[in-house]
HTML snippet that shows the backbone in 3Dmol.js (N, CA, C, O; Angstrom):
<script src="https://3Dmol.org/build/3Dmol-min.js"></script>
<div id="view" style="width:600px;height:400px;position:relative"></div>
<script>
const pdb = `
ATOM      1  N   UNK A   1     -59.634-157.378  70.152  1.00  0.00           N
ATOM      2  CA  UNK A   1     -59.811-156.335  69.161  1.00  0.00           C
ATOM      3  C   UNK A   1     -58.465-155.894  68.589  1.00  0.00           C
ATOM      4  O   UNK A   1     -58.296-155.654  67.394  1.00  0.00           O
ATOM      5  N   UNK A   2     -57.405-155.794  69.639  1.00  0.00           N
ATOM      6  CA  UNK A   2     -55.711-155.366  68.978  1.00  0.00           C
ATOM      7  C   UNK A   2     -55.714-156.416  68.080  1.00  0.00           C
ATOM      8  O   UNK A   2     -55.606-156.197  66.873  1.00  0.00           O
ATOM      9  N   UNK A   3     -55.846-157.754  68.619  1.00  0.00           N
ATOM     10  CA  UNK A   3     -55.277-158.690  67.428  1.00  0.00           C
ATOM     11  C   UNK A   3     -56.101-158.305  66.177  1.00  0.00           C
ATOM     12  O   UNK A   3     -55.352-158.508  65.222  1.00  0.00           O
ATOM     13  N   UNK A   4     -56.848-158.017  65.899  1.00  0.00           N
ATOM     14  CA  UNK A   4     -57.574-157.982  64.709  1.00  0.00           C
ATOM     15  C   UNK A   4     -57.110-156.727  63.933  1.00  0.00           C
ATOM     16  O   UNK A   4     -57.179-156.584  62.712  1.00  0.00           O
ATOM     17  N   UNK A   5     -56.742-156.051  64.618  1.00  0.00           N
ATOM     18  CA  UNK A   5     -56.404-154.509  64.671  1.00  0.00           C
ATOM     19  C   UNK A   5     -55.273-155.278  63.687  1.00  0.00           C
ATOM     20  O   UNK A   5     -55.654-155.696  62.594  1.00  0.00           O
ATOM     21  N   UNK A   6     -54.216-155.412  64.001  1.00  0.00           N
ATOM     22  CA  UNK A   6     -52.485-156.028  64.179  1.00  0.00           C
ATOM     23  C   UNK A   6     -52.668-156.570  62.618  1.00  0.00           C
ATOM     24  O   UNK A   6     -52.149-156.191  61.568  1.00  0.00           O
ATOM     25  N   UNK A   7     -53.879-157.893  62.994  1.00  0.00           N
ATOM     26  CA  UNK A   7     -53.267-158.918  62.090  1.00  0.00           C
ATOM     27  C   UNK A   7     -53.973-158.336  60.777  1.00  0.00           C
ATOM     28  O   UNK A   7     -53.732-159.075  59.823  1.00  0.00           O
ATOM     29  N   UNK A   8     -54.781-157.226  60.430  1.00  0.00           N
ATOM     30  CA  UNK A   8     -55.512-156.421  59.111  1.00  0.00           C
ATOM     31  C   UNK A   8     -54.500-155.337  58.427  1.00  0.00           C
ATOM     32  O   UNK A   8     -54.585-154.938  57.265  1.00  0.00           O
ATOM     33  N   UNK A   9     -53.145-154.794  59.767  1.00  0.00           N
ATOM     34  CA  UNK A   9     -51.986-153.777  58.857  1.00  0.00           C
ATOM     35  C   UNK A   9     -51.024-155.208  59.263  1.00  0.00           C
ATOM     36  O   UNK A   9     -50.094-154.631  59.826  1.00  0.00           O
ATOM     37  N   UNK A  10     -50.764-156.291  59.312  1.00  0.00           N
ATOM     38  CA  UNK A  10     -49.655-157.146  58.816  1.00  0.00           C
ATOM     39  C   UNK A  10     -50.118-157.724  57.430  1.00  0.00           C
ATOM     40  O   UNK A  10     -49.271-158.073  56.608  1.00  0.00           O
ATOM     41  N   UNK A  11     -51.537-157.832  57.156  1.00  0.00           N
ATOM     42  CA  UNK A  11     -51.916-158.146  56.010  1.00  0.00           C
ATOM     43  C   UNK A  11     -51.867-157.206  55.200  1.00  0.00           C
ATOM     44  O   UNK A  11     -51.881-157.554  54.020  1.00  0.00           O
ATOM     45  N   UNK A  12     -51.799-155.827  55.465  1.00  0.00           N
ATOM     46  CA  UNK A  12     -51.974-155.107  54.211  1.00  0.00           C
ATOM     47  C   UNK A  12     -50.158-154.633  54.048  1.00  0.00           C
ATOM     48  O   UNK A  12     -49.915-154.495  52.849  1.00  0.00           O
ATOM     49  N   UNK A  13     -49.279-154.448  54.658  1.00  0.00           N
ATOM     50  CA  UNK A  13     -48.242-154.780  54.894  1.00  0.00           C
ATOM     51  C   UNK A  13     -47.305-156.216  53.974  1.00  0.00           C
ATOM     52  O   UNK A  13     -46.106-156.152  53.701  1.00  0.00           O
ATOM     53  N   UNK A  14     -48.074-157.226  53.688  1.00  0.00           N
ATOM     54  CA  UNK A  14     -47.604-158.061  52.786  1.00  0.00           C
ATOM     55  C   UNK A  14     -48.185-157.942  51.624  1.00  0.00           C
ATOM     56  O   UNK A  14     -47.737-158.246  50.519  1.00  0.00           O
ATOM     57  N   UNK A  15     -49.468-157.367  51.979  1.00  0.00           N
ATOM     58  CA  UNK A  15     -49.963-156.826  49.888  1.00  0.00           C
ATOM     59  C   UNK A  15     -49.282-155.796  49.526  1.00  0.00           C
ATOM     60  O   UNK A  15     -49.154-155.837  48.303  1.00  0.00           O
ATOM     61  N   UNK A  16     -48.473-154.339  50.246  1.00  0.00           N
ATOM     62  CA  UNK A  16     -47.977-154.011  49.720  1.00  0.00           C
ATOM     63  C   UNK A  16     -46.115-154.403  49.179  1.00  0.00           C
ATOM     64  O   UNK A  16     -45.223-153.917  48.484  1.00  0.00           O
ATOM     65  N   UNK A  17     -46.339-155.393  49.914  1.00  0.00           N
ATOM     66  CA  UNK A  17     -44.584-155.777  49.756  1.00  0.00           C
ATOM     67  C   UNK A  17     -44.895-156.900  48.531  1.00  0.00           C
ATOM     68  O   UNK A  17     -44.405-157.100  47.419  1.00  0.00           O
ATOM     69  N   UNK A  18     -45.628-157.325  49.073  1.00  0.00           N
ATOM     70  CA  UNK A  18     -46.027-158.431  47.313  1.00  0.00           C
ATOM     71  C   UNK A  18     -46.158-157.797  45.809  1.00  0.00           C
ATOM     72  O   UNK A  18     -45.725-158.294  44.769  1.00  0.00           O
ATOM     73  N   UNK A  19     -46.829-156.637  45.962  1.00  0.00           N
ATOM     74  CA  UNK A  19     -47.095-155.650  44.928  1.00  0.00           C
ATOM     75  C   UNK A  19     -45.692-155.109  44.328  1.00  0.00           C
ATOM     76  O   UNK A  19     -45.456-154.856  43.147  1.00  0.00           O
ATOM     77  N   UNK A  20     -44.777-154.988  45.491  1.00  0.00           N
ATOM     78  CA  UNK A  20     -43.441-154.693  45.320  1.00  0.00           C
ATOM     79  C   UNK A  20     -42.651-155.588  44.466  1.00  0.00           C
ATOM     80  O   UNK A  20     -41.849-155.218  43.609  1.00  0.00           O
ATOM     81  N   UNK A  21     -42.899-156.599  44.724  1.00  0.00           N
ATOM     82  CA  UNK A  21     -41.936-157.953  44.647  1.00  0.00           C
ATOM     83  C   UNK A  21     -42.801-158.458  43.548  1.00  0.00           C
ATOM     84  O   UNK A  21     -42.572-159.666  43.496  1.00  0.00           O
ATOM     85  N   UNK A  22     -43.598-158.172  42.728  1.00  0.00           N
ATOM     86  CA  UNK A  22     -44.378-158.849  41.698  1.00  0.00           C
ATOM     87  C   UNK A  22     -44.099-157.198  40.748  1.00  0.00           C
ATOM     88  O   UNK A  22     -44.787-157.196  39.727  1.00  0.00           O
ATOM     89  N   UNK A  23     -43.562-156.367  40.856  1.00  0.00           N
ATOM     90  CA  UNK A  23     -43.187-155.141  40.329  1.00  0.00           C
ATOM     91  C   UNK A  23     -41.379-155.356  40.064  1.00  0.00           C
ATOM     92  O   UNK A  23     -40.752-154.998  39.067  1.00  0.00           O
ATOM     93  N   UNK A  24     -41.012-155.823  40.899  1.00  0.00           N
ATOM     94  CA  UNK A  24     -39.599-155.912  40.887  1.00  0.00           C
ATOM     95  C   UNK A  24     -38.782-157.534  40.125  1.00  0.00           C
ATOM     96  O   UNK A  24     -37.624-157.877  39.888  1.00  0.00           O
ATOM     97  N   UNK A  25     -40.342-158.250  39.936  1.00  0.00           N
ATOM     98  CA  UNK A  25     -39.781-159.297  38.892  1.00  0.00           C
ATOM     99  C   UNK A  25     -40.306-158.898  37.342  1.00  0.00           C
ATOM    100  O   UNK A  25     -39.855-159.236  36.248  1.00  0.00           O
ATOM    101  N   UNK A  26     -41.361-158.103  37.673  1.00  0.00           N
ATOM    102  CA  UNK A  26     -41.145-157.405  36.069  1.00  0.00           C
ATOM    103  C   UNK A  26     -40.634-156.975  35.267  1.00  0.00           C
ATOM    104  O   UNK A  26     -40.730-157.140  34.051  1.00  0.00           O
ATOM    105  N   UNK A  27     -39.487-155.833  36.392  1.00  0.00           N
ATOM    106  CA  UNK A  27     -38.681-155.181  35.524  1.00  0.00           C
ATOM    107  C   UNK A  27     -37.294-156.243  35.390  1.00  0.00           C
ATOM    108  O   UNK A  27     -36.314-155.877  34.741  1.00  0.00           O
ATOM    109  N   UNK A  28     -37.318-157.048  35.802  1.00  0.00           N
ATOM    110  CA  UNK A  28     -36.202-158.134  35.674  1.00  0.00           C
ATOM    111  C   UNK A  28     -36.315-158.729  34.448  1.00  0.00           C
ATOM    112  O   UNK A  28     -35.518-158.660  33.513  1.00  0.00           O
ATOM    113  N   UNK A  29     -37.597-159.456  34.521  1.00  0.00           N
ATOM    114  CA  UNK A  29     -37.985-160.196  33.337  1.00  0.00           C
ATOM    115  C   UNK A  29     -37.783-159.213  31.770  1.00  0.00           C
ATOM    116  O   UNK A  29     -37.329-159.676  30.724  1.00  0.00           O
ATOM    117  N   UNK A  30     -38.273-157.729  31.990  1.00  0.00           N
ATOM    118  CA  UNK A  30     -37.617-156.642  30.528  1.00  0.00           C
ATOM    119  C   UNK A  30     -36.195-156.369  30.757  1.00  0.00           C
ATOM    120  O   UNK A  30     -35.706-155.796  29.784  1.00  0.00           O
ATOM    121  N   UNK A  31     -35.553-156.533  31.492  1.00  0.00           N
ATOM    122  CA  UNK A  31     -34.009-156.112  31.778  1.00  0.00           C
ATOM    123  C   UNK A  31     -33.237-157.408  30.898  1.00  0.00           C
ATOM    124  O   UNK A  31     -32.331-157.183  30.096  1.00  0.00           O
ATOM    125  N   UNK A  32     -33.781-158.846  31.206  1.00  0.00           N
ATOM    126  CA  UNK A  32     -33.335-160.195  31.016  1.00  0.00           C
ATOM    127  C   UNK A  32     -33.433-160.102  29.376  1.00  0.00           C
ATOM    128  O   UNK A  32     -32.464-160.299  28.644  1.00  0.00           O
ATOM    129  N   UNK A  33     -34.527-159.827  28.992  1.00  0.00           N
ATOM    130  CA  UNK A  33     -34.905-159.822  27.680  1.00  0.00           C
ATOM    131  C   UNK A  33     -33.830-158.650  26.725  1.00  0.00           C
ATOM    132  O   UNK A  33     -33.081-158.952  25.796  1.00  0.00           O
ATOM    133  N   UNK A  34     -33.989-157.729  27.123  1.00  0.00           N
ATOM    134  CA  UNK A  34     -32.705-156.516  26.770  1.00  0.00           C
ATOM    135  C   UNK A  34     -30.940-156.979  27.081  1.00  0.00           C
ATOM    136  O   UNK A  34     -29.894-156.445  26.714  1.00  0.00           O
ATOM    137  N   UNK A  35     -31.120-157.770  27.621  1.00  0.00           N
ATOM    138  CA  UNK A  35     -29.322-158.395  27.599  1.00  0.00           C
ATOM    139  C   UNK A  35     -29.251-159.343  27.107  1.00  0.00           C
ATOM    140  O   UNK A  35     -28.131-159.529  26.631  1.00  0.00           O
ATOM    141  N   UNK A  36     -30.349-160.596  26.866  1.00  0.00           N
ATOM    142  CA  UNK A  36     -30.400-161.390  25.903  1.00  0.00           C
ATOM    143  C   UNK A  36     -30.510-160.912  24.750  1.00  0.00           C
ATOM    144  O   UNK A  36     -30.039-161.848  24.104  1.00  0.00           O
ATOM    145  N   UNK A  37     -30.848-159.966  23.837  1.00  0.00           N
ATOM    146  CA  UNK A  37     -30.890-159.305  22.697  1.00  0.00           C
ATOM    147  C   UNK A  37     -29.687-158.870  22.419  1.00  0.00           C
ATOM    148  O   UNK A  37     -29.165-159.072  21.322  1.00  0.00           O
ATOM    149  N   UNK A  38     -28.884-157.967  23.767  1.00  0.00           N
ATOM    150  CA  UNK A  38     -27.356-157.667  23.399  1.00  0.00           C
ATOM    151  C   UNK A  38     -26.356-158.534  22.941  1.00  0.00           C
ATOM    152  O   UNK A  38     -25.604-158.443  21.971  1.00  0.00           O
ATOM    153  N   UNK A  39     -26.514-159.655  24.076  1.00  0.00           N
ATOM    154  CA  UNK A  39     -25.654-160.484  23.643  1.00  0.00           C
ATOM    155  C   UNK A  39     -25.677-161.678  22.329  1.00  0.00           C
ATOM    156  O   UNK A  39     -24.747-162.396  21.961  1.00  0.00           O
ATOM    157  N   UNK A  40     -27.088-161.594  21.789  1.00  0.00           N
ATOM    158  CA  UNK A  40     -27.526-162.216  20.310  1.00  0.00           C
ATOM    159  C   UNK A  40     -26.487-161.265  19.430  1.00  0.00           C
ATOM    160  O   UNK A  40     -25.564-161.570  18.674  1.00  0.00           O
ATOM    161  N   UNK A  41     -27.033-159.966  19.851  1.00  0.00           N
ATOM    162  CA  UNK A  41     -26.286-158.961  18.982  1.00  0.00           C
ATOM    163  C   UNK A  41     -24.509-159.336  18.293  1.00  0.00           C
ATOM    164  O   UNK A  41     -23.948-159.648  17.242  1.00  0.00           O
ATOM    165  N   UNK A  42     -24.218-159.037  19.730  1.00  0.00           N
ATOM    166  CA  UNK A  42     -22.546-159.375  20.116  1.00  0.00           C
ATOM    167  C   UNK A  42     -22.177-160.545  19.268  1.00  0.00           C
ATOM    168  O   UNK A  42     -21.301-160.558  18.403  1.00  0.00           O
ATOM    169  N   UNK A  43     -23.153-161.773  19.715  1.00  0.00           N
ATOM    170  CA  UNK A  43     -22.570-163.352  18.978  1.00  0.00           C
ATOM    171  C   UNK A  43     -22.265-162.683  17.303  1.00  0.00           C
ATOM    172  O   UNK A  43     -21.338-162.476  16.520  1.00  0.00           O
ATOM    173  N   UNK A  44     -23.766-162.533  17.429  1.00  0.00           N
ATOM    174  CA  UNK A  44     -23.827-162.364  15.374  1.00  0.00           C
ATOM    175  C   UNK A  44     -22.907-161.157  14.702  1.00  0.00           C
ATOM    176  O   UNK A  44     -22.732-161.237  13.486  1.00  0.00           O
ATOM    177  N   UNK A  45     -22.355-160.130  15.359  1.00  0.00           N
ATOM    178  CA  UNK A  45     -20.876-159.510  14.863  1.00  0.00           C
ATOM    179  C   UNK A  45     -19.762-160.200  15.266  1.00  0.00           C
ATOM    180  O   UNK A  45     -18.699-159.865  14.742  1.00  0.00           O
ATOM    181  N   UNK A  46     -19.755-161.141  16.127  1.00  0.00           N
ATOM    182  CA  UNK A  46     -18.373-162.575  16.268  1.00  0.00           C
ATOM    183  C   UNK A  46     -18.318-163.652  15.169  1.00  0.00           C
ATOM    184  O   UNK A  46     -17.302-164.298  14.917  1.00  0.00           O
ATOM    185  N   UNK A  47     -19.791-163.825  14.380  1.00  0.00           N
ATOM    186  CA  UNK A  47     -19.369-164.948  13.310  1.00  0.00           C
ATOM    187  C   UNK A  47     -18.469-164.183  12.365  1.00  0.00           C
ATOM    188  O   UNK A  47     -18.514-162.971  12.155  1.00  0.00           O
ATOM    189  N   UNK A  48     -17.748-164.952  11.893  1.00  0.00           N
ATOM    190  CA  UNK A  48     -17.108-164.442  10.336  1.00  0.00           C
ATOM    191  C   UNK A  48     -17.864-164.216   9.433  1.00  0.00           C
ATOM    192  O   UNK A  48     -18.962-164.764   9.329  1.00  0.00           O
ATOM    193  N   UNK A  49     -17.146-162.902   8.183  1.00  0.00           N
ATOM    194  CA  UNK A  49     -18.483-163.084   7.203  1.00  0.00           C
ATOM    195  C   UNK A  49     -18.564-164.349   6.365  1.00  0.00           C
ATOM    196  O   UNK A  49     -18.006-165.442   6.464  1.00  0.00           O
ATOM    197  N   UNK A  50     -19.213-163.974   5.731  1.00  0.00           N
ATOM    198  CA  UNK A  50     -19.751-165.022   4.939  1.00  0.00           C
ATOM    199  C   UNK A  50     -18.820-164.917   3.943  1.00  0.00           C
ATOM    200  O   UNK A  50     -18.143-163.889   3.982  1.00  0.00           O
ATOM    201  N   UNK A  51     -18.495-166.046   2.658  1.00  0.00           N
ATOM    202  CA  UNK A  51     -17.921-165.505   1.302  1.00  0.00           C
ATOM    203  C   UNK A  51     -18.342-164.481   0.126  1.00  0.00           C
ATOM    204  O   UNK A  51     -19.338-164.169  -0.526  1.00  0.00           O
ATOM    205  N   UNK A  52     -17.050-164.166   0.245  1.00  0.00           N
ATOM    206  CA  UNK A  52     -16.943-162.671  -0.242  1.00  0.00           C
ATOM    207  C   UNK A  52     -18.062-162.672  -1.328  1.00  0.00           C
ATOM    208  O   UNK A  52     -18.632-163.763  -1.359  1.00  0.00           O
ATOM    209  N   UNK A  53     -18.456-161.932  -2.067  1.00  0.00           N
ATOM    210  CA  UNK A  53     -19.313-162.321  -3.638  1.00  0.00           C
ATOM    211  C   UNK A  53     -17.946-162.000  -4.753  1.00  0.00           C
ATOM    212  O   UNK A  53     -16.883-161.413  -4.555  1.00  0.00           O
ATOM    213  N   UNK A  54     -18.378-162.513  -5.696  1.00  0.00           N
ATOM    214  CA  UNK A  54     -17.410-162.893  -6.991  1.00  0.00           C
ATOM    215  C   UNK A  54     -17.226-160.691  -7.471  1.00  0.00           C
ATOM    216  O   UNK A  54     -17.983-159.728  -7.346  1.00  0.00           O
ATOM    217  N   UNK A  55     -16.335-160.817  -7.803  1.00  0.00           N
ATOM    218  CA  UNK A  55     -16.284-159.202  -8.651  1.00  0.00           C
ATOM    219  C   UNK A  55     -16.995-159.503  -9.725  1.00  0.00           C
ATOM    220  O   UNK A  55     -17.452-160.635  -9.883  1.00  0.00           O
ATOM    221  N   UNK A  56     -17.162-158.596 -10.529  1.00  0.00           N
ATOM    222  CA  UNK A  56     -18.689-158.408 -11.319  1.00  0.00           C
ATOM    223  C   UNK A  56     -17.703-157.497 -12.449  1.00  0.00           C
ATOM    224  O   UNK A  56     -16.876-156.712 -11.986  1.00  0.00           O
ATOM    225  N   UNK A  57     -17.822-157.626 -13.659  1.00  0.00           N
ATOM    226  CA  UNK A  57     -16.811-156.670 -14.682  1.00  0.00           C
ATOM    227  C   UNK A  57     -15.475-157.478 -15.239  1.00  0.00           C
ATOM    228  O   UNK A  57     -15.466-158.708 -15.297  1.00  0.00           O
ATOM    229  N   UNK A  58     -14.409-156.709 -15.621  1.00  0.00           N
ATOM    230  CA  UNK A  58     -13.503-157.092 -16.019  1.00  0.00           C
ATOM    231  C   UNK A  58     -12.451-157.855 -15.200  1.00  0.00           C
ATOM    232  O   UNK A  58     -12.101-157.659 -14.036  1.00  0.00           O
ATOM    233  N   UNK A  59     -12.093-158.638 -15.956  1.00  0.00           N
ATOM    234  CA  UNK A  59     -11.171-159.505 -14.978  1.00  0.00           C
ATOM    235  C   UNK A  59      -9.677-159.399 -15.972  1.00  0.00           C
ATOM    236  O   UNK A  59      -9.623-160.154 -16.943  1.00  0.00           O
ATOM    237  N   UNK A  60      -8.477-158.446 -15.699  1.00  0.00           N
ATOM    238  CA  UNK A  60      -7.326-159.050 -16.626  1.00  0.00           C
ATOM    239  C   UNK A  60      -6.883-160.095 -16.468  1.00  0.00           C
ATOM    240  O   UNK A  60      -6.890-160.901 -15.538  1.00  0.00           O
ATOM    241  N   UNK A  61      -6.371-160.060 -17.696  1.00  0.00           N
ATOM    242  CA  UNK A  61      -5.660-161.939 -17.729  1.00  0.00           C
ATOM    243  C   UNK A  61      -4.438-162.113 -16.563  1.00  0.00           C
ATOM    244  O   UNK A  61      -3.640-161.205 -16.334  1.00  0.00           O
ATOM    245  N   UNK A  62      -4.412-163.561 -15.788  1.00  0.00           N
ATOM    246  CA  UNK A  62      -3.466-163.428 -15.476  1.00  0.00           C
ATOM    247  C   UNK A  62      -3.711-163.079 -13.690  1.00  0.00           C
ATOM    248  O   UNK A  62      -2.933-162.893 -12.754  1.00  0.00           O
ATOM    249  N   UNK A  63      -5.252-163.114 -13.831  1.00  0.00           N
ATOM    250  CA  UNK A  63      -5.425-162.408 -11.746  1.00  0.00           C
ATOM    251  C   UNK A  63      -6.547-163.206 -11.691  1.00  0.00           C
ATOM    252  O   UNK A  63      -7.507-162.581 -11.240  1.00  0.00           O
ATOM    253  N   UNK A  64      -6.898-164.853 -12.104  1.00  0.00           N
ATOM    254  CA  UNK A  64      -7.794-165.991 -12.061  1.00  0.00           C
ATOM    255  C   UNK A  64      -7.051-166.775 -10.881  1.00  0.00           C
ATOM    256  O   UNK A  64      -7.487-167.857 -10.488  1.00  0.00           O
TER     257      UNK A  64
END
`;
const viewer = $3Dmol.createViewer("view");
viewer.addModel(pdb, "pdb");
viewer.setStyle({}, {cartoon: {color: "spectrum"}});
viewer.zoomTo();
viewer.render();
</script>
């Protein structure tokens, strides 16, 4: 009867540590996703810009 006793809180004992551990790769998996976004971020203010656009209006002679 102990063993049965024993082996029903070692089982509920790993459902709650599983529950844990299936909770604690969740918030990994949104943490992973939020530093992969930062560092997209980061890259894309490291490219150079792009070319400038042309000025638009008067141009004096002499600054071609």
């Amino acid at each position: 009867m102990r063993a049965f006793v024993r082996l029903r809180e070692m089982v509920s004992a790993h459902g709650e540590l599983a529950a844990k551990l299936a909770e604690l790769e969740r918030q990994m998996a949104s943490h992973d996703r939020h530093i992969r976004s930062l560092f997209d971020a980061i890259r894309e203010l490291m490219e150079p810009p792009e070319k400038p656009m042309p000025r638009i209006g008067f141009k004096p002679r002499g600054d071609e």
